[in-house]
Residue frames as qw, qx, qy, qz and C-alpha x, y, z in Angstrom:
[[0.161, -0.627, 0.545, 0.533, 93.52, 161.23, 141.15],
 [0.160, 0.149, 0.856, 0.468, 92.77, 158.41, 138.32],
 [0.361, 0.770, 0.505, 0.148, 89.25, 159.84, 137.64],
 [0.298, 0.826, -0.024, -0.478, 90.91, 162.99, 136.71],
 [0.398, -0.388, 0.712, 0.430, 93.31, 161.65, 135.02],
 [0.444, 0.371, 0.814, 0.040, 90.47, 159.67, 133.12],
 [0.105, -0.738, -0.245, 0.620, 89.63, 162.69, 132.97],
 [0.109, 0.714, -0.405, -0.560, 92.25, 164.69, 130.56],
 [0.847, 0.508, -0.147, -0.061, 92.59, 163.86, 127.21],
 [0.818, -0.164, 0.237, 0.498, 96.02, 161.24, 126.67],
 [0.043, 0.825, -0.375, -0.421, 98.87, 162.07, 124.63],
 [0.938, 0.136, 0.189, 0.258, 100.07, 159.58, 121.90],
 [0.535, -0.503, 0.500, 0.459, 103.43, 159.73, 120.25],
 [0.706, 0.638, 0.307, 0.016, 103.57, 160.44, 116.19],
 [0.837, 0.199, 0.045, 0.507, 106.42, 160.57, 114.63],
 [0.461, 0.469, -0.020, 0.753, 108.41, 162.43, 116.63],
 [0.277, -0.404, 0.044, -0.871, 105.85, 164.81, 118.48],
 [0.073, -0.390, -0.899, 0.187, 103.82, 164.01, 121.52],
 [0.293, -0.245, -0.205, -0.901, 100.51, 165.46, 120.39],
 [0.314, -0.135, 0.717, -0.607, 97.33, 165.34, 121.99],
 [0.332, 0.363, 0.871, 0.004, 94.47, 162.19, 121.16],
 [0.517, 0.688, 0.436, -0.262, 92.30, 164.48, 119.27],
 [0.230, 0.855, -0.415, -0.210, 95.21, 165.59, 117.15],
 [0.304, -0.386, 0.828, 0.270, 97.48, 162.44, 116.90],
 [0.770, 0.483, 0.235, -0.345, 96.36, 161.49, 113.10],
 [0.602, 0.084, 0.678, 0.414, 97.90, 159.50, 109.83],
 [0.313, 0.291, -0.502, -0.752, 97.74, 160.29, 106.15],
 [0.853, 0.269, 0.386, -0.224, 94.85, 157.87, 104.41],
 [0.674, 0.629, -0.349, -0.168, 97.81, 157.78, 102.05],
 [0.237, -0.580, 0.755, -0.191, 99.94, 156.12, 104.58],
 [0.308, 0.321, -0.893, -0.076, 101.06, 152.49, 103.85],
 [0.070, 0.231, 0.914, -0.326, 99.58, 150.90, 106.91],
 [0.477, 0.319, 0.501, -0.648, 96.27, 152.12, 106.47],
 [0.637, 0.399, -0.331, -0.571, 95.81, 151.48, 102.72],
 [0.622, 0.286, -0.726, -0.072, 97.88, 147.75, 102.78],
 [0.951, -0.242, -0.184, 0.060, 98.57, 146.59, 105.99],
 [0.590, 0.582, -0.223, 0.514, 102.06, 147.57, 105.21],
 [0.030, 0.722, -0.507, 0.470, 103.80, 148.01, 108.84],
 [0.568, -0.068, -0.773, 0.275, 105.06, 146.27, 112.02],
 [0.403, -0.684, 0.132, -0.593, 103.53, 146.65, 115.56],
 [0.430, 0.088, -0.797, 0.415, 104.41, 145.58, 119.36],
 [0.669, -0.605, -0.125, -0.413, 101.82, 145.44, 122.18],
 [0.359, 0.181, -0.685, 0.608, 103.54, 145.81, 125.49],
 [0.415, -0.814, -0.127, -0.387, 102.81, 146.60, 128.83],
 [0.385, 0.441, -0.443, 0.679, 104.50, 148.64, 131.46],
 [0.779, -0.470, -0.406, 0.080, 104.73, 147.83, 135.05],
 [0.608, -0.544, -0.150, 0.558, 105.90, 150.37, 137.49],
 [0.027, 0.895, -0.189, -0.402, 106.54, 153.16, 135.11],
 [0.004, 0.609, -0.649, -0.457, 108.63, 150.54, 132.55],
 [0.814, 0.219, -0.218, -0.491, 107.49, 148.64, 129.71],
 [0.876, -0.055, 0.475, -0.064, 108.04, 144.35, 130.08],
 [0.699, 0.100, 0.564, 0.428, 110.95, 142.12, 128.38],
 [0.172, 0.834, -0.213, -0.479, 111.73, 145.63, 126.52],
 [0.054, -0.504, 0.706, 0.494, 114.67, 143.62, 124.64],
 [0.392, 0.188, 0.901, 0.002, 112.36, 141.08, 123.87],
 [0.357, 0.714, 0.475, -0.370, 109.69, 143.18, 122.39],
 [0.361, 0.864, -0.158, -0.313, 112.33, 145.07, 120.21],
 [0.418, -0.223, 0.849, 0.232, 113.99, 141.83, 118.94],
 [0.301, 0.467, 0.824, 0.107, 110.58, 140.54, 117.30],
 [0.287, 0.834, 0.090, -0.463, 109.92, 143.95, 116.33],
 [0.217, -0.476, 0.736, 0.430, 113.40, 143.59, 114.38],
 [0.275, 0.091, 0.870, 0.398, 112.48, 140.26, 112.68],
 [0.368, 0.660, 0.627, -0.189, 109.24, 141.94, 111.66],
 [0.043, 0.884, -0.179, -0.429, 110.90, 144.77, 109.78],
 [0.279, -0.468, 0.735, 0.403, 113.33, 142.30, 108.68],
 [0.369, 0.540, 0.732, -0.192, 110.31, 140.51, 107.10],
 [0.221, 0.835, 0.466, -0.193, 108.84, 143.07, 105.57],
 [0.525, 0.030, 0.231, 0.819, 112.05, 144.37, 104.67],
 [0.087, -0.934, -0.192, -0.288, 110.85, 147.88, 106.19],
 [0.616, 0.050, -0.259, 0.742, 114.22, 149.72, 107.14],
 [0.163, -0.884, -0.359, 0.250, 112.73, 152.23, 109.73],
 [0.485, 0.459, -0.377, 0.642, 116.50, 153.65, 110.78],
 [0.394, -0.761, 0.207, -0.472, 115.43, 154.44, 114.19],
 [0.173, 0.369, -0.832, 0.377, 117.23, 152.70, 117.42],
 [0.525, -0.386, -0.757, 0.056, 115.86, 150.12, 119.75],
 [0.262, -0.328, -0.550, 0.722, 116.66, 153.48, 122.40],
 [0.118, 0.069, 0.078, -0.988, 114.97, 155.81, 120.62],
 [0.610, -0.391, -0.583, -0.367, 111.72, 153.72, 119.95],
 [0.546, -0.290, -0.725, 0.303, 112.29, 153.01, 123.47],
 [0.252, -0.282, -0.274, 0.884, 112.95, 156.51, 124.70],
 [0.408, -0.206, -0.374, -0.807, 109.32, 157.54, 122.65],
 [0.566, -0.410, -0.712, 0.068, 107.58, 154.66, 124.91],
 [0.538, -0.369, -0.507, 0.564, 108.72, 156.27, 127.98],
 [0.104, 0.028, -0.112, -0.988, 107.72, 160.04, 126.84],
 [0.446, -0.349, -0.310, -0.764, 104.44, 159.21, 126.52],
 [0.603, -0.416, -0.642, 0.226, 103.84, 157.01, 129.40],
 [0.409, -0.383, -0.367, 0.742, 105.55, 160.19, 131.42],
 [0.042, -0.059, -0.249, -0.966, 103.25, 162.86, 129.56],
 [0.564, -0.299, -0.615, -0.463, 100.32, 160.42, 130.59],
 [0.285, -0.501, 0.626, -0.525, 101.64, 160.21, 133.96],
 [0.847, 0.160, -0.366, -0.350, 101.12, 156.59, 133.26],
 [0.363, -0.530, 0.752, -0.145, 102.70, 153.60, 135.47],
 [0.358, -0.079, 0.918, -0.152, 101.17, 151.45, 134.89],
 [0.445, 0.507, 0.007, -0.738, 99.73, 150.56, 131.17],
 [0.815, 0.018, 0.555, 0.167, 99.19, 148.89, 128.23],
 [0.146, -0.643, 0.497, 0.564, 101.51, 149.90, 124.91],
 [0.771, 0.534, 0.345, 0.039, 101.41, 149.96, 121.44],
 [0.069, -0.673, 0.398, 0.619, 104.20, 150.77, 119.09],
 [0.754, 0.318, 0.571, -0.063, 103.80, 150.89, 115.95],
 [0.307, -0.354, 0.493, 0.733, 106.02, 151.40, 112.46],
 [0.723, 0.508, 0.417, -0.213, 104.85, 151.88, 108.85],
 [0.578, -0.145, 0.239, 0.767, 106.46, 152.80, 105.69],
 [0.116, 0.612, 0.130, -0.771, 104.33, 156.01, 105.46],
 [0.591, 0.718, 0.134, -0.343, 103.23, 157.74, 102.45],
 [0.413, -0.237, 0.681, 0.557, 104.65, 156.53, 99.34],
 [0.362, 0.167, -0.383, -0.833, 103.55, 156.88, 95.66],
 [0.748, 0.137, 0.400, -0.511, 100.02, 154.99, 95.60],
 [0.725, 0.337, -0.573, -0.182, 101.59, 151.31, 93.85],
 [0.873, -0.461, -0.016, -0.161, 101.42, 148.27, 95.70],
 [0.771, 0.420, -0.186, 0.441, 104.80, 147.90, 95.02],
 [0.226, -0.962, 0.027, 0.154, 106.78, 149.82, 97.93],
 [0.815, 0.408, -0.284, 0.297, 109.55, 151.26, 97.74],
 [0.547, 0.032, -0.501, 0.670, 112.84, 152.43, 100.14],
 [0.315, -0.841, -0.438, 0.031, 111.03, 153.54, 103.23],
 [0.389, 0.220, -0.017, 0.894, 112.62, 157.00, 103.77],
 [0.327, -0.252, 0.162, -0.896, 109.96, 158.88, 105.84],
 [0.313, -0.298, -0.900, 0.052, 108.22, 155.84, 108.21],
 [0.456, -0.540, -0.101, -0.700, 105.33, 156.68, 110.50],
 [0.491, 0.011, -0.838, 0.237, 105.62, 155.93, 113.90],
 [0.429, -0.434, -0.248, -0.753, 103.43, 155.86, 116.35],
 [0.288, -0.017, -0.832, 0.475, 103.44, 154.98, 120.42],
 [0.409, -0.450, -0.123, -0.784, 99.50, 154.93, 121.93],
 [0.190, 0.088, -0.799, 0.564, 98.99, 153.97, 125.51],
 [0.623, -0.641, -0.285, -0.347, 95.70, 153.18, 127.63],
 [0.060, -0.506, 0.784, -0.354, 96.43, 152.94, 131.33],
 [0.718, -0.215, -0.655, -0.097, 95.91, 149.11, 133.12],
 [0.796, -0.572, -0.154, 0.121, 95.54, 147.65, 137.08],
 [0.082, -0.716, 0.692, 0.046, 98.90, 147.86, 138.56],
 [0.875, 0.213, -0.397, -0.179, 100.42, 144.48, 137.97],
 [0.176, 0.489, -0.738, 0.430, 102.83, 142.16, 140.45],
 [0.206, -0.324, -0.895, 0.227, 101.53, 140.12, 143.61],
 [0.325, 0.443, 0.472, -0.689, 98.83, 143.22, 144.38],
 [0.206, 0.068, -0.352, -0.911, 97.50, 143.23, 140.98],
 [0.610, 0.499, 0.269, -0.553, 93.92, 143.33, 139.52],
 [0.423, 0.105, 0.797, 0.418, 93.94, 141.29, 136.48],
 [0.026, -0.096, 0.419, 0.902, 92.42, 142.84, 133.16],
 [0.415, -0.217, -0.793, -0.389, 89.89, 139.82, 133.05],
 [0.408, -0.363, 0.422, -0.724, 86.95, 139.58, 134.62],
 [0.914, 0.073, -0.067, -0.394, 87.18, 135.75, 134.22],
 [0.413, -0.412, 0.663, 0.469, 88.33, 132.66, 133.22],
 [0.261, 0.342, -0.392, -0.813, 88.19, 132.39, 129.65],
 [0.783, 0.071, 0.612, -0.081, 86.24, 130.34, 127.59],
 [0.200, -0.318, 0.695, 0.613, 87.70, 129.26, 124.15],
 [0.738, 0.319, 0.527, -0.277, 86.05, 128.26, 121.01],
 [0.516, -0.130, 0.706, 0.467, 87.23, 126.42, 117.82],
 [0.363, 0.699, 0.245, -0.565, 86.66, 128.44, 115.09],
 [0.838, 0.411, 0.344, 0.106, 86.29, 127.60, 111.37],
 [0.252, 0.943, -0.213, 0.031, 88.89, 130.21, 109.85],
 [0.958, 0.117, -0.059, 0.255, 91.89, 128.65, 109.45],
 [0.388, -0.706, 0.303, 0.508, 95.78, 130.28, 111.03],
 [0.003, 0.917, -0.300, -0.262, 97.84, 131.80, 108.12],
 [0.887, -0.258, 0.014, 0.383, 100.44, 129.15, 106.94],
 [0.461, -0.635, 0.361, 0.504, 104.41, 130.55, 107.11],
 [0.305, -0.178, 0.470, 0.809, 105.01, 130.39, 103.78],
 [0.089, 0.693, 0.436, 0.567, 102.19, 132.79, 102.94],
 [0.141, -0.866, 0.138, -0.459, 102.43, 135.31, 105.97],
 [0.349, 0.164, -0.761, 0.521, 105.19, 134.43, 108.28],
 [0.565, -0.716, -0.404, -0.073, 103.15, 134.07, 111.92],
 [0.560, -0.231, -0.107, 0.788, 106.88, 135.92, 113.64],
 [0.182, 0.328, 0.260, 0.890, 105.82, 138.56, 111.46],
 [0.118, -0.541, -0.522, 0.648, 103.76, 140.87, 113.89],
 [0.117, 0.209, 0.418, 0.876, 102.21, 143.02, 111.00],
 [0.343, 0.230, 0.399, -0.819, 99.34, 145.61, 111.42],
 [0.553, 0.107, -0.582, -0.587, 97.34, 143.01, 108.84],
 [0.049, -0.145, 0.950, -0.273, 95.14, 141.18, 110.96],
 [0.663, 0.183, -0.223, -0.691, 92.20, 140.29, 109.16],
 [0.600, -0.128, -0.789, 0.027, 92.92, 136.60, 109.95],
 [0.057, -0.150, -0.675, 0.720, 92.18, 137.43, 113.84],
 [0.290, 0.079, -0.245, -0.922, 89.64, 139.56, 112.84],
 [0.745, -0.086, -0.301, -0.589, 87.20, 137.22, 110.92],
 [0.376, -0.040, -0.896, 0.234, 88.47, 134.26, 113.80],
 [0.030, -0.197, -0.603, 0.773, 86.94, 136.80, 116.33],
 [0.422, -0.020, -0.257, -0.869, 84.14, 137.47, 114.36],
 [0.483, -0.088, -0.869, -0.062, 82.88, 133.79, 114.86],
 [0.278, -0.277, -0.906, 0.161, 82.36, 133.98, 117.96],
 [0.322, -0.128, 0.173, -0.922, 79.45, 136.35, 117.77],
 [0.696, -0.116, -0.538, -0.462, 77.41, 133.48, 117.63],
 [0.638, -0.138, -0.654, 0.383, 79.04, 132.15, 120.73],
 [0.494, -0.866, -0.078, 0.004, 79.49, 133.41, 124.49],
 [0.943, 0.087, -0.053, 0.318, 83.16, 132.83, 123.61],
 [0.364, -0.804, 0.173, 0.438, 86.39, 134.90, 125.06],
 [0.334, -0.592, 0.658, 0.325, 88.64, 133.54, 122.43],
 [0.883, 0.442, -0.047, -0.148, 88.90, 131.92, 119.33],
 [0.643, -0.128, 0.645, 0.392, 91.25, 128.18, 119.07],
 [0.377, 0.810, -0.282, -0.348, 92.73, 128.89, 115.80],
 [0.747, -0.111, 0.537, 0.376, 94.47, 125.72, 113.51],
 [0.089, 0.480, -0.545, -0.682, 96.33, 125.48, 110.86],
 [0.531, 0.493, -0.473, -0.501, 95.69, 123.84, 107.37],
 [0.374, 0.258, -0.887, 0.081, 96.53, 120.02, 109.11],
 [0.574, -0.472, -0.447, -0.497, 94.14, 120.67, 111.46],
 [0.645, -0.245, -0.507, 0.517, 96.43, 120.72, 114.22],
 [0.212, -0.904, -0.151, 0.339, 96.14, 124.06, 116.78],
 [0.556, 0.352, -0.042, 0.752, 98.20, 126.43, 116.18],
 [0.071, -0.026, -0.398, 0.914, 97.00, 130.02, 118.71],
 [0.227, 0.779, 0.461, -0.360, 93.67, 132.09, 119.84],
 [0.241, 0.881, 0.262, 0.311, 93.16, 135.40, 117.83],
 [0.075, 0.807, -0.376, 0.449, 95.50, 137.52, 119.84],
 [0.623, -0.497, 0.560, -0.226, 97.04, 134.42, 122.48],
 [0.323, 0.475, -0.816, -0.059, 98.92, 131.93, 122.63],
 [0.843, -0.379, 0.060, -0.376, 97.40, 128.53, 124.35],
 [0.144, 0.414, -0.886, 0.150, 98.89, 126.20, 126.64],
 [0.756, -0.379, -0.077, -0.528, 97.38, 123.35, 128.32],
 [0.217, -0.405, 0.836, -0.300, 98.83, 120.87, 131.00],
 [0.962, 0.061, -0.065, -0.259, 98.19, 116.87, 130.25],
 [0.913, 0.115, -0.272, 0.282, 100.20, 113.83, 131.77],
 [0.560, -0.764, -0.233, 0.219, 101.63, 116.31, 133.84],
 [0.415, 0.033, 0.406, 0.814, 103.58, 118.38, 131.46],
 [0.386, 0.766, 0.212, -0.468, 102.35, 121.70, 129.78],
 [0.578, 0.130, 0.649, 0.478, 102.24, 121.79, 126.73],
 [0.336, 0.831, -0.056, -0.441, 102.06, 124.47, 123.44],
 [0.695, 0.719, 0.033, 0.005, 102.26, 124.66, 119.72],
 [0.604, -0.264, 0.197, 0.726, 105.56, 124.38, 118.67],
 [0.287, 0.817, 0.070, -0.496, 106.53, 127.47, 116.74],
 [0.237, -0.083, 0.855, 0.455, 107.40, 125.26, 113.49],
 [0.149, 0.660, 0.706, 0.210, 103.61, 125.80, 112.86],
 [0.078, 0.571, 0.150, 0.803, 102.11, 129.33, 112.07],
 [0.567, -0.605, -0.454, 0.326, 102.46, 130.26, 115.81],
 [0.057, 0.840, -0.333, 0.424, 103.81, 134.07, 116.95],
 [0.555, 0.079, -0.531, 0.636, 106.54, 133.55, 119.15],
 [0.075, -0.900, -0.098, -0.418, 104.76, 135.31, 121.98],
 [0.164, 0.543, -0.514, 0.643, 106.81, 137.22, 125.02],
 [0.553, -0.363, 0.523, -0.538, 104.63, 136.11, 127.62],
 [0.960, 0.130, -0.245, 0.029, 104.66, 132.49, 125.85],
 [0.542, 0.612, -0.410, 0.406, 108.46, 132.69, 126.27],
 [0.048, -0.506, 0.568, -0.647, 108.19, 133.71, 129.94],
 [0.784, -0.371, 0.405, -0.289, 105.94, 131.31, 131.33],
 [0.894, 0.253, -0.360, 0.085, 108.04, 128.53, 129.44],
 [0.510, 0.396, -0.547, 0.533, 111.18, 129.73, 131.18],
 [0.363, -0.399, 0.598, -0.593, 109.38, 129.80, 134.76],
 [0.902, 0.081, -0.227, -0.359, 108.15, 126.44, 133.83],
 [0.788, 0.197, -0.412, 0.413, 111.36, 124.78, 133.49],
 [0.033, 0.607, -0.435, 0.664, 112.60, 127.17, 136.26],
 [0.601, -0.407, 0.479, -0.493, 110.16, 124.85, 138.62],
 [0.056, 0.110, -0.957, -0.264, 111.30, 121.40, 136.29],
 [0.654, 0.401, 0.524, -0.371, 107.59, 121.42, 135.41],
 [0.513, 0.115, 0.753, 0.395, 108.04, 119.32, 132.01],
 [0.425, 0.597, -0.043, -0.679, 107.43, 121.74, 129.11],
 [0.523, 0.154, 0.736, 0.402, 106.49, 119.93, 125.54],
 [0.310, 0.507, -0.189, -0.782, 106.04, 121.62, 121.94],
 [0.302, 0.131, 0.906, 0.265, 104.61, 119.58, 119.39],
 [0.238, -0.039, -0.533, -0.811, 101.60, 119.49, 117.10],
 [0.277, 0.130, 0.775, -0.554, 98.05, 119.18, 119.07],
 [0.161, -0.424, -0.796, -0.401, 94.73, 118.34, 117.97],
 [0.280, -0.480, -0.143, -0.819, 91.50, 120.22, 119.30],
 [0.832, -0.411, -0.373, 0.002, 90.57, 117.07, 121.59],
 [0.612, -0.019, -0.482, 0.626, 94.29, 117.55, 123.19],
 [0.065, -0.313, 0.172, -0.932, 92.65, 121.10, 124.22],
 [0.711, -0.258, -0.254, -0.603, 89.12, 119.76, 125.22],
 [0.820, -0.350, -0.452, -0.033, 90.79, 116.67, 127.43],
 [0.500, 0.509, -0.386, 0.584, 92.93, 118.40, 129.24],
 [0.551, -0.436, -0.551, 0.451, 93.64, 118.48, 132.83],
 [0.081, -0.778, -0.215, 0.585, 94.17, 122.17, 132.83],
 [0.538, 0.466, 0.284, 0.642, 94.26, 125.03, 129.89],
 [0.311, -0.730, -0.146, 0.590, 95.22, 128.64, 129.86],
 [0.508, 0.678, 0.338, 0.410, 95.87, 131.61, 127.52],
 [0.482, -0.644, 0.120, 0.582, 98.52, 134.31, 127.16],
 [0.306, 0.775, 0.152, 0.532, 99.18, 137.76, 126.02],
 [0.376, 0.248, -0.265, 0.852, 100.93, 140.86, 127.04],
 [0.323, -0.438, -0.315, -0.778, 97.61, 141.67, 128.21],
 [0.863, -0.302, -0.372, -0.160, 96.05, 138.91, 129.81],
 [0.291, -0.536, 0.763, -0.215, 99.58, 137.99, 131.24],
 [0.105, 0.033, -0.982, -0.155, 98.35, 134.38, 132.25],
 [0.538, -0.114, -0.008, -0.835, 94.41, 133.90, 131.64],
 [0.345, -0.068, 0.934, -0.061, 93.20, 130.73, 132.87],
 [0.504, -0.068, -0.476, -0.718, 90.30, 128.91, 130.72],
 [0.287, -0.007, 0.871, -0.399, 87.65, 126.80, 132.25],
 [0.822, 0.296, 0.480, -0.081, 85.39, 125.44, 129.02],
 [0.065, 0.407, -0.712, -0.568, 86.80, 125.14, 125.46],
 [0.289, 0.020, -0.689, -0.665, 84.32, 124.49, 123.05],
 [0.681, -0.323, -0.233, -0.615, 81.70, 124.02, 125.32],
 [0.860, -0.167, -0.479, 0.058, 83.22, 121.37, 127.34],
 [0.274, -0.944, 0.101, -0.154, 84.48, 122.07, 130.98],
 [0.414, 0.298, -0.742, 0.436, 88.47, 121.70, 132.00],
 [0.421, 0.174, -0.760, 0.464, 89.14, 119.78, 134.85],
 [0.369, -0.377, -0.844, 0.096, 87.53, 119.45, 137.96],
 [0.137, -0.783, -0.436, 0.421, 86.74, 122.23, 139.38],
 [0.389, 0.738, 0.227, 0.502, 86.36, 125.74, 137.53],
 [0.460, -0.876, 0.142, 0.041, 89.16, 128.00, 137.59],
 [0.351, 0.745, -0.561, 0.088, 92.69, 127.81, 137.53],
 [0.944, -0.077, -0.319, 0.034, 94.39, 124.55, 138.27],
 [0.632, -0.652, 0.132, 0.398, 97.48, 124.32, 140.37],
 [0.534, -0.104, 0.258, 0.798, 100.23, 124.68, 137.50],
 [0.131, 0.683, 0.390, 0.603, 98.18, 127.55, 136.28],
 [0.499, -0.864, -0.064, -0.038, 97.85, 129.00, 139.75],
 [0.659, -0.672, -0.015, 0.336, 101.50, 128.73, 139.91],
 [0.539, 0.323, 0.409, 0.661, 102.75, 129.86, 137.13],
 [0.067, 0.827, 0.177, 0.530, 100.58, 132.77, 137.45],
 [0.610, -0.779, -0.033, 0.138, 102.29, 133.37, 140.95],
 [0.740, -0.205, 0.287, 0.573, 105.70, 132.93, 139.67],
 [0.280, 0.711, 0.326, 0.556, 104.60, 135.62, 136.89],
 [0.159, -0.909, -0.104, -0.370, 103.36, 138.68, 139.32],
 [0.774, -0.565, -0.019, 0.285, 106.52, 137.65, 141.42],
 [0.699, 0.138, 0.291, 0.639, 108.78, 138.36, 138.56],
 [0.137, 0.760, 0.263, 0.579, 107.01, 141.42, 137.63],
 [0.607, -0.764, -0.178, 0.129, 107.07, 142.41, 141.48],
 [0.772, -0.230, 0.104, 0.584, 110.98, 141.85, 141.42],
 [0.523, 0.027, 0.278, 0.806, 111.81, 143.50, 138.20],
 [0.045, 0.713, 0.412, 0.565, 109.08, 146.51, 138.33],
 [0.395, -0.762, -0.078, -0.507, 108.41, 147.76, 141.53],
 [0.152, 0.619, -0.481, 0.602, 111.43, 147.07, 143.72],
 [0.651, -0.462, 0.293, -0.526, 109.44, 145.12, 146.71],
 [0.109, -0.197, 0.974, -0.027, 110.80, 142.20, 148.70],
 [0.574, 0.195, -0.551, -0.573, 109.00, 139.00, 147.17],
 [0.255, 0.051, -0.945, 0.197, 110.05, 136.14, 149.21]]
């Protein structure tokens, strides 16, 4: 059944229409492709429904708000486009893109009142996900500090989830020189600040710890959730302002996306975490307390 699937050609979502992949095209006059000029959300859907929906279409919000790009569509009908193409893909289990622009407008960088957006929902499928899953990775990561410097906030908000990512980009470019999974991103102080498309934690003094998001940090969703199953097991959570060493001595480090989920790391910048390679214990349980949650709230099976 999944190699035909592989098989057939997908379906994305385009404003409006679910057409099929060789047909689901833009204007080259369209905003996002010429500037940059729109907001996107990477999800993924577990069981046939996409993760922390309200979450995803909050931070979509402030990104619009940002950009002061006034789609007019609802959080249900973005939502109720997600769930058409997943069910046109026969898709359960997947990973999600949604994505906004303010379409064609007259060619001046100037925009103006978005009145005909472009929107656009494109799906791959993934593992299933919960206590049976198959992780994405076929690892743990390894990290490397790279020379490109995070964004600061008052030149591109880091909240701002925009389809300009040319700062990821030339981070991930670095490490062609490397063997690297990831690229440690700081800011301008020289203090971390994320990877290229992840957020990093790392666990020292027995506490985990992550960037606060006072620095040019996204606010991710799967940050957010392992914080609140953190505290959920009173495993001390700290935000603050780290240095590269605080990544490099650490007892244990890890990296997170909607993707990944929770990705352990086991060298960072060449140097190995902790004692044995692999995920440590609060990484190992965290990531247990994750595919439990997903278990619970996706697929309906007893957990305990």
């Amino acid at each position: 059944m999944s190699e035909e699937r592989d098989k057939k050609e997908l379906y994305y979502h385009v404003d409006g229409s679910l057409v099929p992949a060789s047909k689901a095209t833009v204007s080259v006059r369209d905003r996002g492709f010429m500037y940059g000029d729109g907001a996107f959300e990477t999800l993924r859907a577990y069981g046939g429904d996409v993760f922390k929906w309200d979450s995803h279409a909050d931070r979509l919000d402030e990104t619009c708000t940002i950009l002061q790009l006034d789609h007019g569509l609802s959080r249900e009908t973005l939502k109720q486009r997600i769930d058409d193409t997943l069910d046109a893909n026969n898709f359960t289990d997947a990973y999600v893109k949604l994505a906004i622009t303010r379409g064609v407008q007259p060619g001046k960088l100037t925009p103006q009142p978005t009145s005909d957006p472009t929107v656009v929902v494109y799906v791959s499928s993934l593992p299933r996900g919960g206590k049976e899953s198959t992780p994405v990775w076929d690892g743990p990561a390894t990290l490397q500090t790279v020379k490109t410097k995070r964004i600061p906030n008052n030149a591109l908000p880091a909240r701002a989830k925009t389809h300009n990512y040319l700062n990821g980009i030339l981070a991930r470019l670095e490490l062609r020189v490397s063997d690297a999974d990831e690229a440690v991103m700081i800011d301008q102080d020289g203090f971390i600040a994320e990877g290229a498309t992840s957020n990093l934690f790392f666990v020292d003094d027995n506490a985990l710890k992550t960037p606060s998001l006072e620095g040019p940090v996204l606010p991710g969703i799967t940050r957010q959730t392992v914080i609140e199953l953190a505290e959920s097991e009173s495993i001390p959570v700290e935000t603050g302002r780290y240095r590269p060493d605080d990544l490099r001595s650490a007892d244990e480090v890890f990296v997170t996306n909607s993707t990944w989920e929770i990705r352990p790391v086991d060298r960072v910048d060449g140097i190995s975490i902790g004692e044995a390679a692999g995920a440590g214990p609060v990484t190992t349980l965290l990531s247990i307390l994750y595919d439990r949650q997903v278990e619970s709230q996706h697929y309906d099976t007893q957990t305990a």
